[in-house]
PyMOL Python script that loads the backbone (N, CA, C, O; Angstrom):
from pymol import cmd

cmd.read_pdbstr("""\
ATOM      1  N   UNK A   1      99.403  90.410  87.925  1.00  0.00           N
ATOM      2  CA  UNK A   1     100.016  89.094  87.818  1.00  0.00           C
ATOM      3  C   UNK A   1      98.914  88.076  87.542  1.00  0.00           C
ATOM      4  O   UNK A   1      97.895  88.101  88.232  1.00  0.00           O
ATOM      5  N   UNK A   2      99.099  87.018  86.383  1.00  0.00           N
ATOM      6  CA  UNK A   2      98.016  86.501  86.393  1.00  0.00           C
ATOM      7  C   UNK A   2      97.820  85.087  87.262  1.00  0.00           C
ATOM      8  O   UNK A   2      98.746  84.981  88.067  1.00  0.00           O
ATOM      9  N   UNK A   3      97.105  84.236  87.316  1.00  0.00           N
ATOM     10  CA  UNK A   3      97.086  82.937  88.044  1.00  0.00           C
ATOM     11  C   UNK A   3      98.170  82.208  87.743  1.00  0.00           C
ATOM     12  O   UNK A   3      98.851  81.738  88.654  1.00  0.00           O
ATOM     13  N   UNK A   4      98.459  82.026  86.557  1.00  0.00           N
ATOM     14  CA  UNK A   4      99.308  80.738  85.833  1.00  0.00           C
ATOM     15  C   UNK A   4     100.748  81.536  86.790  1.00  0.00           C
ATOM     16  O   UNK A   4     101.093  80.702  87.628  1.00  0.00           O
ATOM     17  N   UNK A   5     101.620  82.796  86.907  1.00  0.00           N
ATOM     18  CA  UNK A   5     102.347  83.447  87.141  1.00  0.00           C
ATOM     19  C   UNK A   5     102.238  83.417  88.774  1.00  0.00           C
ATOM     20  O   UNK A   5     103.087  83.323  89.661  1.00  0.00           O
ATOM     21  N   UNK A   6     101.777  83.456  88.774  1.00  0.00           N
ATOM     22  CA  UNK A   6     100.977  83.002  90.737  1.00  0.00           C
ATOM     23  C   UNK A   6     101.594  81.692  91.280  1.00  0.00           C
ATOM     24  O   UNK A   6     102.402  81.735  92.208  1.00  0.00           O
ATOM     25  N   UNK A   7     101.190  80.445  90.665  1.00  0.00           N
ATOM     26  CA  UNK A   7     101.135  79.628  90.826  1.00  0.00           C
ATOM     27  C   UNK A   7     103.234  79.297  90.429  1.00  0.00           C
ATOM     28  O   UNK A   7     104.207  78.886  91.062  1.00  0.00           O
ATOM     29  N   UNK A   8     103.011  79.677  89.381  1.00  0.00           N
ATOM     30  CA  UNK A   8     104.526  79.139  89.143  1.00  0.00           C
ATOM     31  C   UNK A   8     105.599  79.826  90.367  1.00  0.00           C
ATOM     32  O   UNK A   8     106.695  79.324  90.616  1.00  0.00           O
ATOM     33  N   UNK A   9     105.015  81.157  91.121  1.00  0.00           N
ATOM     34  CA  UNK A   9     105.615  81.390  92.281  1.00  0.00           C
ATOM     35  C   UNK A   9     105.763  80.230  93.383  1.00  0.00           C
ATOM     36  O   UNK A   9     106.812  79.908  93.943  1.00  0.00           O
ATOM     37  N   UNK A  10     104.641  79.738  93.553  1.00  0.00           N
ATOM     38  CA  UNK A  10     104.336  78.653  94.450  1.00  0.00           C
ATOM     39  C   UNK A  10     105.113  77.387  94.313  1.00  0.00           C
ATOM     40  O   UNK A  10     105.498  76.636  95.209  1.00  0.00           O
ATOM     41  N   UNK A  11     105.259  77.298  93.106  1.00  0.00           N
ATOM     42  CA  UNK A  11     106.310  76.002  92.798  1.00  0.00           C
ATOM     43  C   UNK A  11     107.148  75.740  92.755  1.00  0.00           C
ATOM     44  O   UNK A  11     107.492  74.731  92.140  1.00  0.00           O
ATOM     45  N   UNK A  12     108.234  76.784  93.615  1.00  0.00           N
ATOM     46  CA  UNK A  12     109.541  76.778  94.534  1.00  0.00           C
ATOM     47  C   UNK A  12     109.337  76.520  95.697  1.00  0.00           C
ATOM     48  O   UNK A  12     108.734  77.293  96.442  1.00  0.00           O
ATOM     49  N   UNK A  13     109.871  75.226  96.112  1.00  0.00           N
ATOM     50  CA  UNK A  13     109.934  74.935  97.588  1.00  0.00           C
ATOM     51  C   UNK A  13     110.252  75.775  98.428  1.00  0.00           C
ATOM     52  O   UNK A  13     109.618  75.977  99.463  1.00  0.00           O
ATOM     53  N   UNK A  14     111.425  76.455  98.033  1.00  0.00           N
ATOM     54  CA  UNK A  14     111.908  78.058  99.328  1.00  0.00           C
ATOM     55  C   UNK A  14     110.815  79.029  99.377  1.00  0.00           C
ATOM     56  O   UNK A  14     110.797  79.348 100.566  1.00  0.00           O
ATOM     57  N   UNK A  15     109.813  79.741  98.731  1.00  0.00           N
ATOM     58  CA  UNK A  15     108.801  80.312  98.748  1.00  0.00           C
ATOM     59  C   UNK A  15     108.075  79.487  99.377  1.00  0.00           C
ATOM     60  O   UNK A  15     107.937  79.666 100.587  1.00  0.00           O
ATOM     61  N   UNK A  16     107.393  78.328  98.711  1.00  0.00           N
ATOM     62  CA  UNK A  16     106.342  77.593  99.783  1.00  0.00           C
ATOM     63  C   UNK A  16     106.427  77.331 100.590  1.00  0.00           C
ATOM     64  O   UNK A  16     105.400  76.870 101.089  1.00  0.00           O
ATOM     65  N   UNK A  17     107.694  77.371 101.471  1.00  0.00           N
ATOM     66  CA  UNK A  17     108.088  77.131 102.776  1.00  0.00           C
ATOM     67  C   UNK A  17     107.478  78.356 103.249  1.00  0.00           C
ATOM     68  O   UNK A  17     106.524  78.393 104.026  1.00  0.00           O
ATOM     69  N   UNK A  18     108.140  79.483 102.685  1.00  0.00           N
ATOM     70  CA  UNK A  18     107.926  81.070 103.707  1.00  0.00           C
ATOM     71  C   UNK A  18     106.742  81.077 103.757  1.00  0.00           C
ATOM     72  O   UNK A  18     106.068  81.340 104.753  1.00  0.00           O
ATOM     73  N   UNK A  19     106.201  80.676 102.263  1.00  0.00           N
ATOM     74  CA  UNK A  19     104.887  81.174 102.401  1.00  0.00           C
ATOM     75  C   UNK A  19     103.978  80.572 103.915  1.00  0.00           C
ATOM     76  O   UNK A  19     103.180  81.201 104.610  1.00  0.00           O
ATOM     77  N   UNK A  20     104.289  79.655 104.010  1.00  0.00           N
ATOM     78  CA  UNK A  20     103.462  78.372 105.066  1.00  0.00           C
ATOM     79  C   UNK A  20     104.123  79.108 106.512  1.00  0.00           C
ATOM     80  O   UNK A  20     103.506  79.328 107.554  1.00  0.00           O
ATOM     81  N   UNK A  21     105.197  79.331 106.295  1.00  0.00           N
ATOM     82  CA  UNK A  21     105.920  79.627 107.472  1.00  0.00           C
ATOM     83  C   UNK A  21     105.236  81.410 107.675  1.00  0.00           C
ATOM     84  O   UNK A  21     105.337  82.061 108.715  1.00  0.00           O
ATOM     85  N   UNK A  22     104.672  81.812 106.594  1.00  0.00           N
ATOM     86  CA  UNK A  22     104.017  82.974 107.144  1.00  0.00           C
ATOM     87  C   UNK A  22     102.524  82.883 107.813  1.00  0.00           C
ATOM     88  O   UNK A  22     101.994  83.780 108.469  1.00  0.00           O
ATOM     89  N   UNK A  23     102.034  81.766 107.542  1.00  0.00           N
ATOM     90  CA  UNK A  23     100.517  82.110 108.153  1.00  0.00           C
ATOM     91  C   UNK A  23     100.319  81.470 109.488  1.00  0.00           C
ATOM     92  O   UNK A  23      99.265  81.081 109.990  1.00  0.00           O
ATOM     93  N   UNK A  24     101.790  81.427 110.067  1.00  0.00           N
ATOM     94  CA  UNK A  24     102.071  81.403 111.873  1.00  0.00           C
ATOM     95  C   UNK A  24     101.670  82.636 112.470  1.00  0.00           C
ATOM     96  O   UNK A  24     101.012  82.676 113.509  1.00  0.00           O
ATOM     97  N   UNK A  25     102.084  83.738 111.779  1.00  0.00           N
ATOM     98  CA  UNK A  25     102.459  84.794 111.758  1.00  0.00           C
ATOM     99  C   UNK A  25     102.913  85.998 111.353  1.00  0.00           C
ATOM    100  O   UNK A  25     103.208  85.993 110.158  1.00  0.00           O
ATOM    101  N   UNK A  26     103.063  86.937 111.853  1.00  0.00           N
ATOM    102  CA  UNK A  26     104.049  88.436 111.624  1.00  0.00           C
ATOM    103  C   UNK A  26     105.643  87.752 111.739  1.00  0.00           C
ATOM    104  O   UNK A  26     106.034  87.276 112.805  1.00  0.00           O
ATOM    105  N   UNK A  27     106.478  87.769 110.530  1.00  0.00           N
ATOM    106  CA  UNK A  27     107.835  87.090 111.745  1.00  0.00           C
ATOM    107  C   UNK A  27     108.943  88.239 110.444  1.00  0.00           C
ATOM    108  O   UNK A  27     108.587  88.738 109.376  1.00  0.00           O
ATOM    109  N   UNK A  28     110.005  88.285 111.001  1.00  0.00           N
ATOM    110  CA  UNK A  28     111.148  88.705 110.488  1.00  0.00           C
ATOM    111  C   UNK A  28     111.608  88.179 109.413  1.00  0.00           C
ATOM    112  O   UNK A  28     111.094  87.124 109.042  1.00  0.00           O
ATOM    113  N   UNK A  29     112.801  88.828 108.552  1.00  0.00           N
ATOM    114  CA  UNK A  29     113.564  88.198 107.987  1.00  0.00           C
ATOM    115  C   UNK A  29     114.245  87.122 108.324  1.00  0.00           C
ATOM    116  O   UNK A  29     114.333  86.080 107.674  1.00  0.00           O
ATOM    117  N   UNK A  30     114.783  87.400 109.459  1.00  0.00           N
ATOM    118  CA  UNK A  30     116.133  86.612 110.077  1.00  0.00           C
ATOM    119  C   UNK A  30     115.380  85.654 110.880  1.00  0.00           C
ATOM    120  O   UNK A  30     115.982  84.608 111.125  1.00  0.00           O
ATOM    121  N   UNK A  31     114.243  85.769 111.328  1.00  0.00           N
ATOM    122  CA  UNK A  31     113.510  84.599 112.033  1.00  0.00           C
ATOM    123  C   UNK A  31     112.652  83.512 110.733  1.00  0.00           C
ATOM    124  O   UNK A  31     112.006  82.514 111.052  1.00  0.00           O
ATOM    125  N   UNK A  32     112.766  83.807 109.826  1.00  0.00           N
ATOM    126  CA  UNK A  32     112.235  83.076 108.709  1.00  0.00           C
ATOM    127  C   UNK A  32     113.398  82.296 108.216  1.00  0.00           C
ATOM    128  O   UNK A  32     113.465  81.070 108.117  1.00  0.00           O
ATOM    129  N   UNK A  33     114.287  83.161 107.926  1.00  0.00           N
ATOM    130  CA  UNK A  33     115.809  82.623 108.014  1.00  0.00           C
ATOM    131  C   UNK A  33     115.813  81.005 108.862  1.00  0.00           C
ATOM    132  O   UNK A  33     115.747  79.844 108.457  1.00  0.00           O
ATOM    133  N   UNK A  34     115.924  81.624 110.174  1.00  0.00           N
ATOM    134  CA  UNK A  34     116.495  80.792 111.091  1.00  0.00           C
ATOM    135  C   UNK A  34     115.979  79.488 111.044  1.00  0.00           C
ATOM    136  O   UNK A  34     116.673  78.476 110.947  1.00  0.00           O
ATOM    137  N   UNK A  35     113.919  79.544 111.158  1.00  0.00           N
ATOM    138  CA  UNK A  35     113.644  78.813 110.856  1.00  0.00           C
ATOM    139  C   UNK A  35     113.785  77.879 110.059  1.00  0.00           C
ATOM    140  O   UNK A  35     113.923  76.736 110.496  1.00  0.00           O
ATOM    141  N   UNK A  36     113.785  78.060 109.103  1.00  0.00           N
ATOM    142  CA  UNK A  36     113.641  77.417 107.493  1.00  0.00           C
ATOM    143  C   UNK A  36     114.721  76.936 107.098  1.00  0.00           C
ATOM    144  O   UNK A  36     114.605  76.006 106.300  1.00  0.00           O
ATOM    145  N   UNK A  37     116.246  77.396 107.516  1.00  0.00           N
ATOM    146  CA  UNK A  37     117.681  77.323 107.311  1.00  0.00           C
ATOM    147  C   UNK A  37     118.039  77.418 105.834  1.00  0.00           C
ATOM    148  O   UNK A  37     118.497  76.617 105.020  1.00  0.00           O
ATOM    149  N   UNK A  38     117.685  78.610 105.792  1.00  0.00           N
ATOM    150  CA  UNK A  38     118.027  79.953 104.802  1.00  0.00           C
ATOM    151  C   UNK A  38     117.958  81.221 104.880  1.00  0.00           C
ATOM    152  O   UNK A  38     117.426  81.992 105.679  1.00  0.00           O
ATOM    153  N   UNK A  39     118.913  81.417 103.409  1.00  0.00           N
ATOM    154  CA  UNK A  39     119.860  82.166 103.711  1.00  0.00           C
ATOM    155  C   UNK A  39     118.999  83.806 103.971  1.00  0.00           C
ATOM    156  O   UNK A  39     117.811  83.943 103.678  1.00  0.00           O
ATOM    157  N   UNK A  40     119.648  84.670 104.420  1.00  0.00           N
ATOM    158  CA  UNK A  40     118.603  86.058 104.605  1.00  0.00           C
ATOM    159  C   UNK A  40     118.687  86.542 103.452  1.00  0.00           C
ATOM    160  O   UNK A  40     117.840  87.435 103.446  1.00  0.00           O
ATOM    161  N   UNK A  41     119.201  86.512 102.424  1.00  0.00           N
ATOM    162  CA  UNK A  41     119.080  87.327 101.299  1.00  0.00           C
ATOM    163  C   UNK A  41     118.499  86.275 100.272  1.00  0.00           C
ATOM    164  O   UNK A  41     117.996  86.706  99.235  1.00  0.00           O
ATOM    165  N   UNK A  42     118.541  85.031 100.490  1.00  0.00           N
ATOM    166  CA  UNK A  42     117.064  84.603  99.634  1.00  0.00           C
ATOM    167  C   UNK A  42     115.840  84.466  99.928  1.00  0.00           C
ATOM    168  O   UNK A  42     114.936  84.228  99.126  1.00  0.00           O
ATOM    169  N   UNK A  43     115.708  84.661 101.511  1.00  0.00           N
ATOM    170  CA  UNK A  43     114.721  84.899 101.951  1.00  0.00           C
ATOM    171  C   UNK A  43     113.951  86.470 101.677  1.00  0.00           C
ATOM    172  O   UNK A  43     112.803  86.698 101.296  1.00  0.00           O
ATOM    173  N   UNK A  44     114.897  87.287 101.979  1.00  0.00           N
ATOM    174  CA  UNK A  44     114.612  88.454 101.452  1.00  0.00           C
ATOM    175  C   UNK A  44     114.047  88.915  99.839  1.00  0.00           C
ATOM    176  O   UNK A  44     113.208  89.740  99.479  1.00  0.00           O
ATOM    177  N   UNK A  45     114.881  88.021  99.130  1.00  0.00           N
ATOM    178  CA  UNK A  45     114.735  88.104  97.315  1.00  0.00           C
ATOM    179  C   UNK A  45     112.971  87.166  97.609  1.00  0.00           C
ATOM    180  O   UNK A  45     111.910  87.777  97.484  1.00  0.00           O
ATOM    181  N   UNK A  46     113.037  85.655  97.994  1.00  0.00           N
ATOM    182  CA  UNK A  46     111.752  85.782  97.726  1.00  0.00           C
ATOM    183  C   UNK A  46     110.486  86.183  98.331  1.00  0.00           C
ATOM    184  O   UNK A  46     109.377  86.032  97.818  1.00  0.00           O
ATOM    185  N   UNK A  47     110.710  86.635  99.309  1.00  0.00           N
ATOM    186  CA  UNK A  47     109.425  87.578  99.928  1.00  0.00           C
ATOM    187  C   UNK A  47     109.002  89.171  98.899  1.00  0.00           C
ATOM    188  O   UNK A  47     107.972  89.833  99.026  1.00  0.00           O
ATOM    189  N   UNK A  48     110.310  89.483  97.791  1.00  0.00           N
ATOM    190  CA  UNK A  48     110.072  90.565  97.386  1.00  0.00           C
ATOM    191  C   UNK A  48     108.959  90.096  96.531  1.00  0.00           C
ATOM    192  O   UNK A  48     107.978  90.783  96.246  1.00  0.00           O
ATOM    193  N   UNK A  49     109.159  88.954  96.164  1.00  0.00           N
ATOM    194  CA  UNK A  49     108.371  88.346  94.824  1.00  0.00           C
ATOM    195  C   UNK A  49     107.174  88.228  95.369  1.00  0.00           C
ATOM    196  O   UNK A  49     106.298  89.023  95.029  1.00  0.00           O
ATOM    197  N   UNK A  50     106.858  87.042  96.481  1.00  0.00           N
ATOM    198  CA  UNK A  50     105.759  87.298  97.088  1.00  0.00           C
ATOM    199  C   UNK A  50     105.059  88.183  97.468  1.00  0.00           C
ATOM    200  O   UNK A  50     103.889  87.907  97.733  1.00  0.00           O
ATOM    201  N   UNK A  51     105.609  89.742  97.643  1.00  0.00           N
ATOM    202  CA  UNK A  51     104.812  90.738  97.992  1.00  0.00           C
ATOM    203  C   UNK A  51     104.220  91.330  96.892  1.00  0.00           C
ATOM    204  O   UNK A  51     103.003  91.515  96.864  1.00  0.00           O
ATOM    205  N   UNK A  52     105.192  91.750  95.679  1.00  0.00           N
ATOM    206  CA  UNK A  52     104.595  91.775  94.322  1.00  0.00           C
ATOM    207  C   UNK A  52     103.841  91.145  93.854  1.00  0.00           C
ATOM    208  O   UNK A  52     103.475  91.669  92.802  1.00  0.00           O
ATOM    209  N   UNK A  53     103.187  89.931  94.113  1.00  0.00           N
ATOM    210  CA  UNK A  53     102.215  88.885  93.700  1.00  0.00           C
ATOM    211  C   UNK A  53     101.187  89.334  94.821  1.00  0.00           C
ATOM    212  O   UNK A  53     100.048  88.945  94.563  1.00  0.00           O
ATOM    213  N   UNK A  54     101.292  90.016  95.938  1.00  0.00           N
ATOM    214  CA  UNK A  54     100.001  90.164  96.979  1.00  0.00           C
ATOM    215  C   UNK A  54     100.103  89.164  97.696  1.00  0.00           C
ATOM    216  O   UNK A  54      99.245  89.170  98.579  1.00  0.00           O
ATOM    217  N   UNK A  55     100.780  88.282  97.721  1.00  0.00           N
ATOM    218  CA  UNK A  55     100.453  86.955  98.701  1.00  0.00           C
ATOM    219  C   UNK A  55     101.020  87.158 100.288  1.00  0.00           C
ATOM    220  O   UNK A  55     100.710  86.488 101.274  1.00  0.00           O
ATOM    221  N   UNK A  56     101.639  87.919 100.233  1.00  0.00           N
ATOM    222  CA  UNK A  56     102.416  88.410 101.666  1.00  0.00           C
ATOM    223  C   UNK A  56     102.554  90.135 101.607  1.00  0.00           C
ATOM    224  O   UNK A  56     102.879  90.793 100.619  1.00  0.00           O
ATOM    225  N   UNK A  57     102.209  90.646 102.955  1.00  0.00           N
ATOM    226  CA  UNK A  57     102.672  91.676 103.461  1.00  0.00           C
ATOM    227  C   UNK A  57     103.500  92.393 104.251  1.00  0.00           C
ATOM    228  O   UNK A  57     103.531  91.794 105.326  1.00  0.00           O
ATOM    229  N   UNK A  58     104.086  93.210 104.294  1.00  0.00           N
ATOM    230  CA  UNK A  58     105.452  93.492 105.349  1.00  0.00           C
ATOM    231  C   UNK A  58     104.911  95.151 106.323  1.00  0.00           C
ATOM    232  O   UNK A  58     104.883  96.266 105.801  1.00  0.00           O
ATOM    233  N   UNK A  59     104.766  95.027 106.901  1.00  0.00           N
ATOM    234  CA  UNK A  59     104.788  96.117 108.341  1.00  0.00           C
ATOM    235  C   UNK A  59     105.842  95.980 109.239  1.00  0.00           C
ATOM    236  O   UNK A  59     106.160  95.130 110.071  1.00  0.00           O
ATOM    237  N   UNK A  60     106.603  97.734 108.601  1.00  0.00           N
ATOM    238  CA  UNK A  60     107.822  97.878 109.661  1.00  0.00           C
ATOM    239  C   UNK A  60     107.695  98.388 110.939  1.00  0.00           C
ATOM    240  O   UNK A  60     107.177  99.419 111.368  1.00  0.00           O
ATOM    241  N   UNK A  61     108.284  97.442 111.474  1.00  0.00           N
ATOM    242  CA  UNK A  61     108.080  98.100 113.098  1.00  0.00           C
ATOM    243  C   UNK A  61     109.543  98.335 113.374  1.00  0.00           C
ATOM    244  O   UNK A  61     110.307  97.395 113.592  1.00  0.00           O
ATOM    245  N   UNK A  62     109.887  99.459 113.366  1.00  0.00           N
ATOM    246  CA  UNK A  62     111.465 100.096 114.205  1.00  0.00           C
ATOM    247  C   UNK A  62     111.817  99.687 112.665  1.00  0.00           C
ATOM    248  O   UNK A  62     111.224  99.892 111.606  1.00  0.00           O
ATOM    249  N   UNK A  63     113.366  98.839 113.080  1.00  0.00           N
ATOM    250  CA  UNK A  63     114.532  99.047 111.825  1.00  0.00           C
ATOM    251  C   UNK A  63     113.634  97.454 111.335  1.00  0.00           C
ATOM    252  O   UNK A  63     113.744  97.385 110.111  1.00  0.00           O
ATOM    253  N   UNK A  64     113.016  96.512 111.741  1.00  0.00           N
ATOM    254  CA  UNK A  64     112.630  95.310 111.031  1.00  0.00           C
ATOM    255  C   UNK A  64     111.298  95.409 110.724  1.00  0.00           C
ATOM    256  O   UNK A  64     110.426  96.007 111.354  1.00  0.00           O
ATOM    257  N   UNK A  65     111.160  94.470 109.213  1.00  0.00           N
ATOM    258  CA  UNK A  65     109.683  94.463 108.599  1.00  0.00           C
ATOM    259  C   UNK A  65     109.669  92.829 108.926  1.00  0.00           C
ATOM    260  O   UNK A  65     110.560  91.983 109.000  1.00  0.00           O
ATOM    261  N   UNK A  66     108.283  92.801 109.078  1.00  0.00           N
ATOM    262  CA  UNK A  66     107.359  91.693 110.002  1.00  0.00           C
ATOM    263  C   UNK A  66     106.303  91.098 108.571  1.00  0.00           C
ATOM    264  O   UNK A  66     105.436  91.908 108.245  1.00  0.00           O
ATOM    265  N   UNK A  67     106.338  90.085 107.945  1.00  0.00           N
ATOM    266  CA  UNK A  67     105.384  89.282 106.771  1.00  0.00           C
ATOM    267  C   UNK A  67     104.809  88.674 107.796  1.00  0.00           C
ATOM    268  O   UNK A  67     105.025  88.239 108.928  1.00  0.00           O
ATOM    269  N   UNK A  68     103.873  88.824 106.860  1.00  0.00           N
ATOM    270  CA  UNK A  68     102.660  87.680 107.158  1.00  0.00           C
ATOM    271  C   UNK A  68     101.413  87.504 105.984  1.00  0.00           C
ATOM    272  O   UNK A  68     101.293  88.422 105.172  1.00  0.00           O
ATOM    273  N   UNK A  69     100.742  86.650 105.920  1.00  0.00           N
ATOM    274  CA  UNK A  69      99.960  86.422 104.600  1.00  0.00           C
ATOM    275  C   UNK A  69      99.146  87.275 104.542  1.00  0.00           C
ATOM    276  O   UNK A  69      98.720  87.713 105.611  1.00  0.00           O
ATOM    277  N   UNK A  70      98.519  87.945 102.988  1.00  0.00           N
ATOM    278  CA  UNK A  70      98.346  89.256 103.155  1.00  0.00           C
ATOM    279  C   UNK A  70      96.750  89.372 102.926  1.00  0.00           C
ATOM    280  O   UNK A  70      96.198  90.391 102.510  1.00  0.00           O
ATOM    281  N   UNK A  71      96.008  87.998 103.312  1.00  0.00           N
ATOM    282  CA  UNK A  71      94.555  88.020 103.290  1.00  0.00           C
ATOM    283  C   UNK A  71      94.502  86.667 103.815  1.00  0.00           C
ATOM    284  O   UNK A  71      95.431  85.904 104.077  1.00  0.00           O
ATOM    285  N   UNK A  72      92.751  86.443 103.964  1.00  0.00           N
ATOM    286  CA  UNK A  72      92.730  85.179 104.517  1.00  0.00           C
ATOM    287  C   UNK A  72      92.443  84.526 103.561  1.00  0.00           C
ATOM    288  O   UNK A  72      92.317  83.347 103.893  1.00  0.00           O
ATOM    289  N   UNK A  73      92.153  84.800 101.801  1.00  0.00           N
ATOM    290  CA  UNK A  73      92.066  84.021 100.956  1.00  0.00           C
ATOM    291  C   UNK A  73      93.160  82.986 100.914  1.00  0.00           C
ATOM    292  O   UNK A  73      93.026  81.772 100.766  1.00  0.00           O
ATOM    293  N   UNK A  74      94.325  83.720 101.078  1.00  0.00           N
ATOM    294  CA  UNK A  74      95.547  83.364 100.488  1.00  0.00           C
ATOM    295  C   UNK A  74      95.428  81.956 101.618  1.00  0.00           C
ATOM    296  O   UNK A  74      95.375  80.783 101.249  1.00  0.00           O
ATOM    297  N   UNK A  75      95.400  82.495 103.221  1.00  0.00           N
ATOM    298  CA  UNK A  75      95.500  80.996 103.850  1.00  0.00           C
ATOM    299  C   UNK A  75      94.680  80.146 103.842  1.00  0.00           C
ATOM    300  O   UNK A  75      94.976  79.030 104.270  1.00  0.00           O
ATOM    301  N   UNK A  76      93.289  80.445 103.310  1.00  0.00           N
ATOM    302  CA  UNK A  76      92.695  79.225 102.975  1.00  0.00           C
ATOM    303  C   UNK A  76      93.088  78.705 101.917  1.00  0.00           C
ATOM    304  O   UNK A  76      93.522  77.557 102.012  1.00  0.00           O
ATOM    305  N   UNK A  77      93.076  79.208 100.877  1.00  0.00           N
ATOM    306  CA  UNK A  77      93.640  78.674  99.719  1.00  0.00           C
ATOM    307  C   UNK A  77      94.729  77.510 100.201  1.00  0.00           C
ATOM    308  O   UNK A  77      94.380  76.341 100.031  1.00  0.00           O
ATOM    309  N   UNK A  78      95.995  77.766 100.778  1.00  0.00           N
ATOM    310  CA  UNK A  78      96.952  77.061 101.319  1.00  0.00           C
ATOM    311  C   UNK A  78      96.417  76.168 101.956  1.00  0.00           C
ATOM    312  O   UNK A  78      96.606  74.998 101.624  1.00  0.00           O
ATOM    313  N   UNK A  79      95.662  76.474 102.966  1.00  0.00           N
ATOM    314  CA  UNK A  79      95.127  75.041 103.660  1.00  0.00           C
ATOM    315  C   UNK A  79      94.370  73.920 103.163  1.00  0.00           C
ATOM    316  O   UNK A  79      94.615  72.723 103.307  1.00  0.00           O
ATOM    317  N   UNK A  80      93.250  74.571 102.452  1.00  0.00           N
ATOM    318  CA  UNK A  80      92.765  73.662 101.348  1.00  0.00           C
ATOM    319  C   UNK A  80      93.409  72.197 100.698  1.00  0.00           C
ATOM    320  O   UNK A  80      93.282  70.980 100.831  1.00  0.00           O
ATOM    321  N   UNK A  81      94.385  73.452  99.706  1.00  0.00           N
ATOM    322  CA  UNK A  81      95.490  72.270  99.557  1.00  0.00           C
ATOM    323  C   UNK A  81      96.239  71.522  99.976  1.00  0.00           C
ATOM    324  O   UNK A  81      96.104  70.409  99.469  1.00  0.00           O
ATOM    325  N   UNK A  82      97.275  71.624 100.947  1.00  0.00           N
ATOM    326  CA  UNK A  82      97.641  70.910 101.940  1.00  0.00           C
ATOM    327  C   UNK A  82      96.664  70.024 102.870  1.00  0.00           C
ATOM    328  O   UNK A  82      97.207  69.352 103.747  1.00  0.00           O
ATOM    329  N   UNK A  83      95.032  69.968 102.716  1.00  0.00           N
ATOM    330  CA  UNK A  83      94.208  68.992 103.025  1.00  0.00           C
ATOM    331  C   UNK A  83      93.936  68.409 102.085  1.00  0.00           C
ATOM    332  O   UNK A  83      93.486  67.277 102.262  1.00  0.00           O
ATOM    333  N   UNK A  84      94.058  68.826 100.940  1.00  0.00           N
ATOM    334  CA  UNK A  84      93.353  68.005  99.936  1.00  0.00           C
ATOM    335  C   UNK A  84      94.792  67.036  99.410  1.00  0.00           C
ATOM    336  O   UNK A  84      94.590  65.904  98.968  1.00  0.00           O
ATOM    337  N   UNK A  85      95.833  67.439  99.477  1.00  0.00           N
ATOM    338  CA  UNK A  85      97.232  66.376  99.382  1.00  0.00           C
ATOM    339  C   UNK A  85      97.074  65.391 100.353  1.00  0.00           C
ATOM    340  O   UNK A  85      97.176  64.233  99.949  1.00  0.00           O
ATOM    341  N   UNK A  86      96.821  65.592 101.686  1.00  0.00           N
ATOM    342  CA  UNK A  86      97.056  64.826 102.923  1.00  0.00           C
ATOM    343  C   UNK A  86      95.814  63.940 103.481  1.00  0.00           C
ATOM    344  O   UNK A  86      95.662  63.489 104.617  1.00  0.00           O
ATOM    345  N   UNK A  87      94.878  63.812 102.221  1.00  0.00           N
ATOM    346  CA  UNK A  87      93.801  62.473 102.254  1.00  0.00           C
ATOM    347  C   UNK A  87      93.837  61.336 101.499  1.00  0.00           C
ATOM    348  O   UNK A  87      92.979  60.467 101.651  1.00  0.00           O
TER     349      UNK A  87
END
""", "prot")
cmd.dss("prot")
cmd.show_as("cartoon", "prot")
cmd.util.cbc("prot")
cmd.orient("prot")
């Protein structure tokens, strides 16, 4: 996937939410859901995308898989920006 394809992931608010909402943590579908107040199957559709891009990872534990950001590039990267907006 290249950068430009990366980035245009990022430029859906429902992804950039999860995404942000992943570097809390390991969390669920349905707890990403809950949070965010959306729906589980677009949450689900875009975490698939995000995982195909590398930006998130999923480890199943029992019947539920657990995301979370899938390096620490990725959350600095995120933080970065979100500091560099918020000066």
């Amino acid at each position: 996937m290249s950068l430009a394809e990366t980035f245009r992931l990022l430029g859906d608010a429902s992804r950039l939410k999860i995404l942000l909402f992943c570097m809390r943590g390991p969390s669920s579908v349905g707890e990403i859901s809950d949070a965010l107040d959306l729906s589980q199957s677009l949450v689900s559709h875009n975490l698939r995308l995000l995982r195909s891009a590398r930006l998130v990872k999923g480890e199943r534990q029992a019947k539920q898989v657990f995301y979370e950001i899938d390096d620490i590039h990725v959350s600095q990267v995120l933080s970065d920006m979100a500091k560099h907006i918020s000066e």
